[in-house]
BAKE-641497 format. One record per residue (C-alpha): residue number from 1; x, y, z. Coordinates in steps of 0.02 Angstrom, whole numbers, plus 50000, padded with zeros to 5 digits. Each point is the difference from the previous one (the first is absolute). Layout:
N
NUM|X|Y|Z
...
***
This chain:
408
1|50000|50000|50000
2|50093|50169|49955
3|49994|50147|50112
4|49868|50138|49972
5|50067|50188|50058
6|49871|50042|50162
7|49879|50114|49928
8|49923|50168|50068
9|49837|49978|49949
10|49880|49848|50031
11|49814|49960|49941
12|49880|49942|50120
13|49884|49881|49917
14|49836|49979|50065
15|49925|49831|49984
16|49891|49966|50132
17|49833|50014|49942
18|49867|49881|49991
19|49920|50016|49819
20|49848|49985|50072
21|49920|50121|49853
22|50122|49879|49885
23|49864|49842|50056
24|50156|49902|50004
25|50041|49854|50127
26|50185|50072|50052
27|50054|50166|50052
28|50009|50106|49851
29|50197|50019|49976
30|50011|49798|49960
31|49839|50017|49874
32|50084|49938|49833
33|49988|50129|49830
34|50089|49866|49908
35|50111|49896|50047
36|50066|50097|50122
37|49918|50067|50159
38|49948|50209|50011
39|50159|50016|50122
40|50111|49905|49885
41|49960|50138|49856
42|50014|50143|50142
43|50186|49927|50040
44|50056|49966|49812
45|49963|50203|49970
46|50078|50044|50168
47|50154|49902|49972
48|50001|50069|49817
49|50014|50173|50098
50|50181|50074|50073
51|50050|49888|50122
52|49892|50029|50168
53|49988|49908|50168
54|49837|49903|49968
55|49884|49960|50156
56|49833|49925|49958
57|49865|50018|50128
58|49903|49826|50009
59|49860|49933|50069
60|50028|49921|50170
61|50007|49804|49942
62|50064|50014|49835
63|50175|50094|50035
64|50079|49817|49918
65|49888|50044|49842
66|50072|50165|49987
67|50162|49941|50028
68|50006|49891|49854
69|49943|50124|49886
70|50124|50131|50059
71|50142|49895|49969
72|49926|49933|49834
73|50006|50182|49948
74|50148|50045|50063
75|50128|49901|49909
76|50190|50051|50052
77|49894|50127|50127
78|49934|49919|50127
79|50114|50074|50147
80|49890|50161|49961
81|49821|49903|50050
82|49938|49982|50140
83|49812|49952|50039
84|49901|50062|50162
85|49837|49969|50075
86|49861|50114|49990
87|49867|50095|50105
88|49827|50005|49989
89|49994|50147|49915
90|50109|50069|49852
91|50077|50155|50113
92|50036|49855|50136
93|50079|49882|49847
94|50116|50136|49948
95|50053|50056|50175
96|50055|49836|50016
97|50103|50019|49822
98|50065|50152|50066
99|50067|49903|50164
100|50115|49884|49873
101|50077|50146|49923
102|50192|49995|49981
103|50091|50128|50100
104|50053|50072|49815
105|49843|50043|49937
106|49969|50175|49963
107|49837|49979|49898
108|49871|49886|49983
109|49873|49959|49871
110|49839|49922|50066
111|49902|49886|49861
112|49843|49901|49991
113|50044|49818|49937
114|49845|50016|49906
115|50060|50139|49885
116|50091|49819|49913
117|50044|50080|49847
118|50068|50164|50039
119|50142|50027|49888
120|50186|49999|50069
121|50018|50170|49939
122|49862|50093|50104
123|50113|49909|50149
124|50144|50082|49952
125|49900|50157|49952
126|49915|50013|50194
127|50168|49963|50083
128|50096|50125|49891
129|49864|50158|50057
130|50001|49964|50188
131|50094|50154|50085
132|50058|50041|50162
133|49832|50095|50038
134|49877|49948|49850
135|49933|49816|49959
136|49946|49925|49831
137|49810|49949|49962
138|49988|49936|49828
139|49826|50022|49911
140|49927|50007|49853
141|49878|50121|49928
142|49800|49994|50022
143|49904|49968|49831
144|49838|49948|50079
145|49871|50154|50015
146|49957|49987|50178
147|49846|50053|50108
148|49956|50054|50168
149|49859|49918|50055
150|49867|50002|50137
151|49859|49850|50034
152|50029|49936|49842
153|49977|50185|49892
154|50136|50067|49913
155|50045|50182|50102
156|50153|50065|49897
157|50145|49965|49886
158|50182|49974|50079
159|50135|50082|49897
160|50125|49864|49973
161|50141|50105|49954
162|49999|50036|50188
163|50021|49803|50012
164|50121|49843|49994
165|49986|49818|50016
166|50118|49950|50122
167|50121|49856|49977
168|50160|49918|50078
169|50142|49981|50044
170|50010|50160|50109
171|50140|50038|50040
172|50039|50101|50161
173|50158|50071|50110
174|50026|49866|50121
175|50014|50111|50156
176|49840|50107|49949
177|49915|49830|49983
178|50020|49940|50148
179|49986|50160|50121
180|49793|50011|49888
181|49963|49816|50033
182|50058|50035|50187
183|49881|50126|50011
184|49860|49915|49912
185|50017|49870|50126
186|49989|50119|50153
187|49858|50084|49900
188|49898|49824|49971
189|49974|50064|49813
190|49981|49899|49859
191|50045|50044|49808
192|49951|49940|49846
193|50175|50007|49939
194|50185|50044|50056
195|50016|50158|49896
196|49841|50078|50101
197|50068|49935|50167
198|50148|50097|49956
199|49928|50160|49932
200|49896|49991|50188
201|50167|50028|50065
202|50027|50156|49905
203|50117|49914|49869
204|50016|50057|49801
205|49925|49851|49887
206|50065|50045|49833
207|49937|49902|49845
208|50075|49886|49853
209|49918|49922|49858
210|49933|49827|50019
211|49965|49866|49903
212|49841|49918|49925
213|50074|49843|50025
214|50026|50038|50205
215|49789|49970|50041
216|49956|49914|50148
217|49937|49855|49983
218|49851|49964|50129
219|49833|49926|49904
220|50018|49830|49888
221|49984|50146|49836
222|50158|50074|50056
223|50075|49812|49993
224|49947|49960|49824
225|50053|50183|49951
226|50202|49942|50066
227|49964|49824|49923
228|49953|50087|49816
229|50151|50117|50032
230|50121|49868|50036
231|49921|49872|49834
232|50015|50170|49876
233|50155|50094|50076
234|50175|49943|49911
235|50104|49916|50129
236|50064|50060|50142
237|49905|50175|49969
238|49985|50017|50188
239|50204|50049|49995
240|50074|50045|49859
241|50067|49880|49882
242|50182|50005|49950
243|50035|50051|49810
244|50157|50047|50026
245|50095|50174|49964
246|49985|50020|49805
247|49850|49941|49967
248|49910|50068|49846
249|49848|50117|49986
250|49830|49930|49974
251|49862|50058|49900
252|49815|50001|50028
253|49826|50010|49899
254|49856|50051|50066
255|49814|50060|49928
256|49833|50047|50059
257|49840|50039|49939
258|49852|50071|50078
259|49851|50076|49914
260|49902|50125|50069
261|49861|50004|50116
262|49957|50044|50193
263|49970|50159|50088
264|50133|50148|50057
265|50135|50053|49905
266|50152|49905|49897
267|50159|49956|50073
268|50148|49975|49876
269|50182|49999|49992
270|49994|50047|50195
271|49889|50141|49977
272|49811|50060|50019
273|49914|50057|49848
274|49829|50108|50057
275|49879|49989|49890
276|50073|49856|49904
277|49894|49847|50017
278|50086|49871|50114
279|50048|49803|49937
280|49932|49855|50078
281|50089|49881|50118
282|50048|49934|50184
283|50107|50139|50039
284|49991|50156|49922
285|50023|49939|49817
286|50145|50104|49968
287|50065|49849|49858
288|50169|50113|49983
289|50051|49969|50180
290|49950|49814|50001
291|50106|49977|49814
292|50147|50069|50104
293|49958|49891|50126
294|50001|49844|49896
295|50145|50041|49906
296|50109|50018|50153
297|49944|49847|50079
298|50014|49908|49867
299|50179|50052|49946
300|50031|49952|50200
301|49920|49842|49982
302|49873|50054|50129
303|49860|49932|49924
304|49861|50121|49951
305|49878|50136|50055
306|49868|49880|50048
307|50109|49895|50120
308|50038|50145|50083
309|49863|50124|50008
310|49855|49910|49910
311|49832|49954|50082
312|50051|49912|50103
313|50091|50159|50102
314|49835|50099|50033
315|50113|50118|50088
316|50040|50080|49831
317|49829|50032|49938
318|50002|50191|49949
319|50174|50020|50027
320|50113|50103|49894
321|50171|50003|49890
322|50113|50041|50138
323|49929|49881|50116
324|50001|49839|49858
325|50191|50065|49935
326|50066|50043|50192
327|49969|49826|50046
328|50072|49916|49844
329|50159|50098|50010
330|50025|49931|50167
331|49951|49805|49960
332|50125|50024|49867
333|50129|50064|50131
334|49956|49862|50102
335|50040|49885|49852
336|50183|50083|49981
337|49953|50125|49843
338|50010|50199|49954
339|49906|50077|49887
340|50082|50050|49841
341|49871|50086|49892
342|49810|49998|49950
343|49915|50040|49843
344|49821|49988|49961
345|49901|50019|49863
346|49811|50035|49992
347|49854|49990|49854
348|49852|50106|50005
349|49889|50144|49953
350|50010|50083|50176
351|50037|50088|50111
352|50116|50105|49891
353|50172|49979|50082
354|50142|50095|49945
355|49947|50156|50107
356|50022|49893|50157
357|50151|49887|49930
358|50139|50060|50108
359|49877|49997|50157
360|49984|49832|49974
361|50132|49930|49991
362|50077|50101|50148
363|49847|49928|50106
364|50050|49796|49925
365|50194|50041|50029
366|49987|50061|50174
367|49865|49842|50040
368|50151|49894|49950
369|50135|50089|50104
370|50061|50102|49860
371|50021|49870|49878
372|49978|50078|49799
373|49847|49991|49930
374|49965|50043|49847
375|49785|49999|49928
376|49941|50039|49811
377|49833|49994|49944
378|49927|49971|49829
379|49844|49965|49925
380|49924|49830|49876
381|49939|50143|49830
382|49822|49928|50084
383|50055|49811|49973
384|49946|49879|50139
385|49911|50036|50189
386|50121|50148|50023
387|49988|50071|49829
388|49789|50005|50043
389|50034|50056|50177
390|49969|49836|50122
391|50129|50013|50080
392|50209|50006|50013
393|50136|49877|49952
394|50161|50016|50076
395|50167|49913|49977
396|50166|50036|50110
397|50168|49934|49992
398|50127|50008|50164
399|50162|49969|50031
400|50060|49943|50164
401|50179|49953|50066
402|50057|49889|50137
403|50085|50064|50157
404|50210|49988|49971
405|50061|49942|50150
406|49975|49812|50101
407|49833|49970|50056
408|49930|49866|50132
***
């Protein structure tokens, strides 16, 4: 066994619960998605990650369970695993991770075993943006239009730009950790998660993107959801896979077509149109975005737009460019890719689109981190469903290069 530098940060892994809303017969760490357990997937991204001291927080009774899965996981570092037994209550399971800290550890990261397919790279990402005074929460953006209710009548609208879907790892300063859990103890209080017991204290929680891939998975949906990830994903998409430095540029192909139809106004190329009359379709039918989309997962051999944001993810109904081309820029940083360049082509009779050209593709650029992108329209001389007004065809092209460097 060779010997692993002592790190300065460690993850606490929580594993303790009892999957009761799972309706499975074990506790819901040891629930398989495959052929491997939920906590096996948690530990293959965590030990994908920097190197970390690694304590998972079991159920009392099955510590030997989590044993073997930590060392299964841990290859040539198991001297960095340790496994603990939990509390009846998450804050009392991570106390007790906290109390198996190494004397070196200067931050810790705090993570739900059921967030199994969180990507090594939000790890790294969390750890990274903990400070001396500031942890790390990493969310992802609200696409759902949500209400404020009252006996079952709709009251208000929230505005979600005000909001974020919490995720983890969060990561904290160990010291600041521990003085807000010693005081939530004295205090009796309970929290739904660490990053809110430690903003009680008076701490800064500062945020970092998350992934799509880091849900929690509580209800059997949320299992088959991981289990159609895992059959579709190319291997080991959970870390990235190693191409090694000098790998060549791929290219992508992607089209859309929506016709028009609905109420409100039409979102294209990243943009409102008032007055225009909108396209049809499960999000907001803007077919240049989802082209992109396609394109770039495809060229990443990420599948397509319907694995990831079809139907099937009613969290995406309504939701617009940035939101569809944010998240596929990070699945395909997950994956171990950049973005090179975009360009995108699209047929039909309206809106007229030159005025708003360089508008639109500042909006598509920025949605993809800055990435080129380049959008020209044209029309059919009145030949076919866009030539008699239907609807729009679009076709894009992307380019998108590996990551130079080793990868896990």
């Amino acid at each position: 066994m060779s010997i692993v530098p002592v790190p300065h940060t460690a993850i606490i892994i929580v594993a303790a619960g009892s999957g009761t809303r799972l309706e499975a017969r074990a506790p819901k760490a040891f629930v398989g998605i495959d052929n491997r357990t939920i906590l096996r997937h948690a530990l293959d991204g965590v030990f994908a990650a920097q190197p970390l001291q690694v304590i998972v927080v079991a159920p009392a009774g099955h510590e030997g369970d989590a044993q073997t899965e930590l060392l299964a996981a841990a290859g040539d570092r198991a001297d960095l695993g340790r496994v603990v037994t939990g509390g009846a209550t998450r804050q009392e399971s991570v106390a007790a991770g906290l109390a198996a800290l190494w004397g070196d550890v200067t931050t810790v990261l705090v993570h739900d075993a059921a967030r199994a397919l969180t990507p090594p790279s939000v790890i790294d990402a969390v750890a990274a943006a903990v400070t001396a005074q500031a942890a790390a929460l990493p969310v992802l953006p609200v696409v759902d239009t949500l209400k404020r209710v009252d006996g079952g009548v709709v009251t208000g609208t929230v505005d979600r730009s005000e909001l974020a879907a919490a995720q983890t790892p969060q990561g904290f300063p160990r010291d600041a950790l521990e003085a807000a859990y010693a005081r939530a103890a004295e205090e009796g209080a309970e929290y739904t998660d660490d990053a809110a017991l430690f903003a009680a204290a008076g701490h800064t929680v500062r945020l970092v993107p998350g992934s799509e891939r880091s849900f929690k998975i509580t209800t059997p949906d949320d299992l088959e959801r991981a289990r159609a990830l895992l059959a579709t994903a190319p291997p080991s998409t959970g870390a990235r896979r190693d191409r090694g430095a000098g790998a060549l540029p791929r290219v992508g192909i992607g089209t859309d077509v929506h016709a028009f139809g609905g109420e409100g106004d039409l979102w294209l190329a990243g943009l409102e149109w008032p007055g225009e009359q909108p396209l049809s379709g499960h999000s907001d039918g803007d077919a240049v975005a989802h082209a992109i989309v396609d394109a770039l997962l495809g060229a990443a051999g990420l599948g397509d737009i319907g694995t990831h944001f079809g139907t099937a993810h009613p969290e995406y109904a309504g939701a617009h460019a940035d939101v569809f081309l944010s998240a596929t820029r990070r699945l395909l940083a997950e994956a171990g890719f950049s973005i090179g360049n975009v360009s995108v082509q699209f047929q039909g009779n309206r809106p007229r689109f030159s005025a708003r050209r360089v508008e639109a593709e500042r909006a598509l650029s920025a949605a993809l981190g800055g990435a080129p992108v380049s959008v020209t329209a044209t029309t059919t001389d009145a030949l076919g469903f866009p030539g008699r007004g239907e609807g729009i065809a679009v076709t894009a092209v992307a380019l998108v290069v590996p990551v130079d460097g080793p990868h896990r």
